[in-house]
N, C-alpha and C positions, 0 to 999 in steps of 0.2 A: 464523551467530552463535548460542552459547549463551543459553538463558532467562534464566542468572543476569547474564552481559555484558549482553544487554538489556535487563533491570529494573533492573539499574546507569544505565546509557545513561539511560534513562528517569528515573529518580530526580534524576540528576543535571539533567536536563532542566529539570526539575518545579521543582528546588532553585533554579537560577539563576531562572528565571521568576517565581518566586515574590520572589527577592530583586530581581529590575527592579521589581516590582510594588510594595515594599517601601521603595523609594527614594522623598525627599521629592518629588514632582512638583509641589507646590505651588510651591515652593520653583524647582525647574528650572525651570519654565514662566517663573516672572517674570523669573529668567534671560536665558531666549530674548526674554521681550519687551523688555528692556533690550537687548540687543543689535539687535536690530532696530529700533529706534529710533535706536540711534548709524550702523548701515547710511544707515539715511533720512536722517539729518542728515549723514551722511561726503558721501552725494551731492549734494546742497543744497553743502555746501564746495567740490564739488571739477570742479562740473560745466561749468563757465563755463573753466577749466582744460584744455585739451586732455593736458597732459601727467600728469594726475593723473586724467582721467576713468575711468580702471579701476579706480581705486583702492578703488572700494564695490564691486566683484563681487571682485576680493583678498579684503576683509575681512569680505562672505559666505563664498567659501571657509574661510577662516580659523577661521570662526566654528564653522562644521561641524565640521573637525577642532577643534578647541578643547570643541564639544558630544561629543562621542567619547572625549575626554578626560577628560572629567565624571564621563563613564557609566563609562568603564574605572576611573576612579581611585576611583567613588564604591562600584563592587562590590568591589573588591581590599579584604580583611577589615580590620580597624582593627590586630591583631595584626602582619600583616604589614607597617604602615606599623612600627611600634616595633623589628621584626627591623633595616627594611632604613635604620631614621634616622640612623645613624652613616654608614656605607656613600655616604647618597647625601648628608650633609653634605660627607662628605672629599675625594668625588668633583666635588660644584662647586667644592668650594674649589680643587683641584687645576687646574677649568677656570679659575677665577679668575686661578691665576699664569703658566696657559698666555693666557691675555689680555696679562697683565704683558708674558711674553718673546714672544708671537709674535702677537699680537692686529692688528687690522686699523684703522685710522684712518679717521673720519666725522665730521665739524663739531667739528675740532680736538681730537677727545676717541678713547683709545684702548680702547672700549668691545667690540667686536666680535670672535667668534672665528668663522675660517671652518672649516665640517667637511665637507669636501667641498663643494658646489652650496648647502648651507645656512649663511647667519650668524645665530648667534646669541648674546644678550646674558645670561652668567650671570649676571650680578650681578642680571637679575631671578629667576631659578632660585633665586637664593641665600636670596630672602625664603621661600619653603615649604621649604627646607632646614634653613633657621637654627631657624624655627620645629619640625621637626619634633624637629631635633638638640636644642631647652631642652626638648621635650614630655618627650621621654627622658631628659634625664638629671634634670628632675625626679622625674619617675617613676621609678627608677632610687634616685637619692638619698636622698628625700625623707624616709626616715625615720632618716636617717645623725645629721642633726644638731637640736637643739631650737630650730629656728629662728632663730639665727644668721646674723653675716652670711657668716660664712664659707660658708655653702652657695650664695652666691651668685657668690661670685668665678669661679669654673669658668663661670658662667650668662656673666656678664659679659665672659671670655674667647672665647664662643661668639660672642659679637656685635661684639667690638670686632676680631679677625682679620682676616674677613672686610671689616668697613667699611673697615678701614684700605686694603686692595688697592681695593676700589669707590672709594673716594677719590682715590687716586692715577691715576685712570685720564683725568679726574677726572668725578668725577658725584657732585655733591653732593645732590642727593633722593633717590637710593638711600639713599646714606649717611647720611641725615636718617630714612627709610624704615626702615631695618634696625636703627637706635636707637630708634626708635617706637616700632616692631611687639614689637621681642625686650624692650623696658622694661616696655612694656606685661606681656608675660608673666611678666617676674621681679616686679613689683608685684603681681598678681595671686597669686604664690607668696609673698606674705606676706613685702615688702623691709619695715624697721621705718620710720616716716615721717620718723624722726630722719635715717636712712642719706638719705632720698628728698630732704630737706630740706638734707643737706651735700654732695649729689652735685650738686642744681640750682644752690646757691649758689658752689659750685665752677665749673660750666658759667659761670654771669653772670661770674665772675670769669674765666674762661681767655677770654672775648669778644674783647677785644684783640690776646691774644696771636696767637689765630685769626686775626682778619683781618690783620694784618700779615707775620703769617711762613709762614700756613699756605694761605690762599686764593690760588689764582689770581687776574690782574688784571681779569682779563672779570669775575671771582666778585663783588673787590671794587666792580666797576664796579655792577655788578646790586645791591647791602648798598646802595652811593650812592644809587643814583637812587631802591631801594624806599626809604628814610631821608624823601630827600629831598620825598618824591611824601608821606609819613604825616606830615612835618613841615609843609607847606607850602609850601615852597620851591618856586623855578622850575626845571625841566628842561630838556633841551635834547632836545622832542618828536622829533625829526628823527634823535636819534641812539638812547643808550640809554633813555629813556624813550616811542620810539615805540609799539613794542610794546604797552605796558599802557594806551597813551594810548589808543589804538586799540580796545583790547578793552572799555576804558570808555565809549568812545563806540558802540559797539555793545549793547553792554547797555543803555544807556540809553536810546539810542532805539527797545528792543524795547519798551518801553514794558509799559502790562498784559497786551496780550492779538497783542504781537508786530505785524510788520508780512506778514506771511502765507509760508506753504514756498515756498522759490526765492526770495523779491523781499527780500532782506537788502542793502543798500548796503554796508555793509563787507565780509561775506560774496561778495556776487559781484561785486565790483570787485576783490578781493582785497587788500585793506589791511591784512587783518592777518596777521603771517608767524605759520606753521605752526599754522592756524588750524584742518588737518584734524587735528593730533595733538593738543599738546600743548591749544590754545584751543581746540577744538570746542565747548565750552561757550557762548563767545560766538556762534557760529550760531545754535545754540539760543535762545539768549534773543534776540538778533534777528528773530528768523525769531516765535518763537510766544512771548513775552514771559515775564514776570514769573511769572504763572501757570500756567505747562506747566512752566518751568524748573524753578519750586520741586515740581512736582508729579513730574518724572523724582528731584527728591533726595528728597522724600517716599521713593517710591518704591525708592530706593536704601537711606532708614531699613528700609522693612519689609524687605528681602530681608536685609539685616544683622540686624535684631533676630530675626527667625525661625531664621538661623544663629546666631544667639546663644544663642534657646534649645534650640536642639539640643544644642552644647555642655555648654549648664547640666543637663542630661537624660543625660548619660553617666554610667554606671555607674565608669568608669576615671579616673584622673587624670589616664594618657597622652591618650587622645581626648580630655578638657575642654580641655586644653593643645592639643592639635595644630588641633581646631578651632574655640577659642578666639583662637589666634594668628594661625588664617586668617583668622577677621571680622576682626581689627586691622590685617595686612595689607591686605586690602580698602577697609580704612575711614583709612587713613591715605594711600592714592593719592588716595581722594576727598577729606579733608580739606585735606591738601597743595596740590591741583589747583583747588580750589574759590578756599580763600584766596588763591592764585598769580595769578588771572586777575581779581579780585575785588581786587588790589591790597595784599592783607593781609598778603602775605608777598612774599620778593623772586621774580624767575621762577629756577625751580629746575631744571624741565627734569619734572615728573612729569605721565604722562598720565592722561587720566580713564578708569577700565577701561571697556571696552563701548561706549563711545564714540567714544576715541581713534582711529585709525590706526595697526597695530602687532600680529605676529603673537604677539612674545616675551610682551609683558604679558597678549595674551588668553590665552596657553597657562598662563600663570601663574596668573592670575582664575582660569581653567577648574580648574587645578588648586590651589586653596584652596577651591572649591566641591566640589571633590571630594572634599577630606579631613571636609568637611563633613558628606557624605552617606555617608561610610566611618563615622565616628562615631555617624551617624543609623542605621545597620544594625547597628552594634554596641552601640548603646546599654547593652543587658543584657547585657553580656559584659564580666566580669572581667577582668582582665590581672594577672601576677603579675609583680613588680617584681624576676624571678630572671632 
């Protein structure tokens, strides 16, 4: 080997070393311990279960690849996410209509693409796609028009595509999710509040025509029973309202300070269905109460506000946006997930990242914490909107 090959070698060495050293750790750490926390609580759900009892060493593995993830996605430079964000928009959406025509069926819903030995779910792909595809082409745009609404309709096209197929599949919390997440970012790119004000007013108005013609019947069944449960009215616990009956009565009996890890009644009698994904929450609050519960979502503020202000700390429009939109994604699983179980919203089917049970969603967390930390490395690096 040449001196000059090796002082390459080297340099380059030096270069990436320097850039792992460079990455928020603060930030990945709390990470890892949110996940390992949802490990300890998956087992507590699933251990009394012989046919689920692997299921925490799965989502250890999981976890690793998904930590791998982080790191690959959070070195790959913040440039390269702007090259490749068309590309890998068109590229799920494409998996999207291969869901349509050749997708795979699980709990009545046609969610699932097999690629070989592996299923997996784009429509969650689709939320760091959607968000990377507005990063860009605000960036891209941005100085086309004098703020206008017209700079937004192409935005709005980006996100309404995609929902339309997630929908159809059906899965309505993506599709709640992917209007969230992608609103969220065209708001932030300065929609006028007038627009904001005739677009929600419109939403309250299309209400009806949605439930009637557009939702499925399970859908409207779920609009009933949440109506029913915030009006007061009686359910019929035993059918569609067992579910949240259930999760309510485990929150409540965790009481302040929980009734201790492993000895949950709901929890390890199994009462409440898929209580390791989508309700793992109510474990939680059974198991260690009032008090740890609020202090895992504490918890979950700070790792959002820290990526928030990484975001606000970008030199580029592209990175504010690209990991801007990943806190919103993050923070709209939890939002969604929280209110869902909590009774405040109907059950929609969205898991709690980190917690849940589920490879697709950590691979997705993993990788919106990564665009995070691609922004964190790039912070002082311009990007030119050519």
């Amino acid at each position: 080997m040449s001196i000059a090959r090796a002082s390459r070698l080297d340099f380059n060495r030096k270069t990436l070393l320097g850039q792992v050293g460079a990455l928020p750790w603060g930030l990945i750490l709390l990470f890892v311990a949110m996940a390992m926390i949802g490990v300890a609580t998956l087992h507590s759900a699933t251990f009394t279960n012989p046919g689920e009892a692997d299921l925490p060493m799965k989502q250890a593995v999981r976890f690793g690849i998904a930590l791998v993830v982080l790191l690959i996605a959070g070195l790959v430079p913040i440039k390269w996410y702007l090259t490749l964000a068309w590309p890998i928009y068109f590229g799920t959406l494409a998996l999207l209509v291969g869901v349509e025509l050749f997708g795979t069926v699980g709990g009545g819903a046609q969610r699932w693409l097999q690629i070989g030995p592996i299923g997996v779910q784009p429509s969650e792909f689709m939320k760091v796609a959607a968000t990377l595809a507005l990063a860009a082409y605000y960036h891209k745009r941005w100085n086309d028009y004098s703020g206008g609404f017209l700079l937004h309709v192409p935005a709005l096209a980006i996100i309404i595509i995609p929902a339309a197929l997630v929908f159809r599949q059906p899965d309505f919390g993506t599709t709640l999710a992917l209007f969230a997440s992608g609103g969220m970012l065209i708001f932030l790119a300065g929609l006028w509040w007038r627009v904001i004000m005739a677009i929600g007013v419109a939403a309250v108005a299309s209400i009806p025509a949605i439930y009637f013609f557009v939702l499925q019947d399970y859908q409207r069944e779920r609009v009933d029973t949440y109506l029913a449960q915030l009006t007061g009215q009686s359910v019929n616990v035993m059918d569609d309202g067992y579910q949240i009956e259930q999760a309510k009565i485990a929150i409540g009996s965790g009481g302040w300070t929980g009734k201790g890890y492993m000895e949950g009644t709901q929890s390890q009698l199994d009462y409440i269905p898929e209580q390791h994904t989508d309700f793992i929450l109510t474990v939680l609050a059974e198991e260690f109460g009032f008090l740890v519960t609020s202090g895992v979502l504490v918890l979950w503020m700070v790792i959002l506000g820290l990526s928030l202000a990484i975001a606000m700390r970008a030199s580029s429009l592209f990175a504010r946006f690209a990991a801007a939109g990943a806190v919103a994604t993050v923070a709209f699983y939890i939002l969604f997930n929280v209110a869902m179980v909590l009774g405040l919203l109907p059950v929609v089917g969205v898991p709690l990242p980190l917690l849940s049970y589920g490879g697709t969603v950590m691979l997705t967390t993993a990788a919106c914490f990564g665009l995070v930390c691609s922004a964190h490395l790039g912070r002082n690096e311009p990007l030119t909107s050519s």
